[in-house]
N, C-alpha and C positions, 0 to 999 in steps of 0.2 A: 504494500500500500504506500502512496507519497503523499506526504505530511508535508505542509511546509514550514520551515524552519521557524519561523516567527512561533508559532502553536507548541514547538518543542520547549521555545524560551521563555513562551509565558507560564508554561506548566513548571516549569523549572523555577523562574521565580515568584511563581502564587505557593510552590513548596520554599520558598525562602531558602535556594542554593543559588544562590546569586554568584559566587564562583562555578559551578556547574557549568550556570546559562550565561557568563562573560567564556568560559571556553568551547560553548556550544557553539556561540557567536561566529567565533573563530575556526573550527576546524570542522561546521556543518555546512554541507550546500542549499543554497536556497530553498532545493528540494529535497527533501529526503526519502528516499528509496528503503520501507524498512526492513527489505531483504539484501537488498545492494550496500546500503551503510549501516549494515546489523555490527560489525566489527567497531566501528564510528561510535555506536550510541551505547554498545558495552563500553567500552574506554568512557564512557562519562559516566558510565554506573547505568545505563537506561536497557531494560530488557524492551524486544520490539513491541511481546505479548502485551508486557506490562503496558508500556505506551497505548496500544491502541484501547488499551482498555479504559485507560486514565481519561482517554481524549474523546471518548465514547466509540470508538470503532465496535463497541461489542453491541451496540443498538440500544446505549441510552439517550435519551431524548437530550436535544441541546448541545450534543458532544460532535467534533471533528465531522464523522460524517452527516450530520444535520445542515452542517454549516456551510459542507463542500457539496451537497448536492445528492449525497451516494447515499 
């Protein structure tokens, strides 16, 4: 699934890891691929599952894919 990057850094700093999401900043692409930068988002600590679950990929109202359309 691709997330983009902004969605990574807000969830990052609405968990108040605000080093996390300044190094997210830096070493994620605009888009994120959560299979293509699975390697990427472990080095920050981010499981992909976890993410999509946090962002609503798993079909909660209001999350990621609400927002993206899907």
């Amino acid at each position: 699934m691709q997330i983009p990057k902004d969605q990574i850094l807000s969830l990052l700093k609405g968990q108040g890891d605000d080093d996390k999401a300044q190094q997210a900043e830096g070493e994620l692409p605009d888009t994120v691929d959560t299979d293509e930068h699975a390697g990427l988002l472990s080095k920050l600590g981010i499981s992909p599952a976890d993410l999509l679950s946090k962002l609503g990929g798993g079909g909660a109202a209001g999350g990621i894919a609400g927002k993206l359309g899907l």
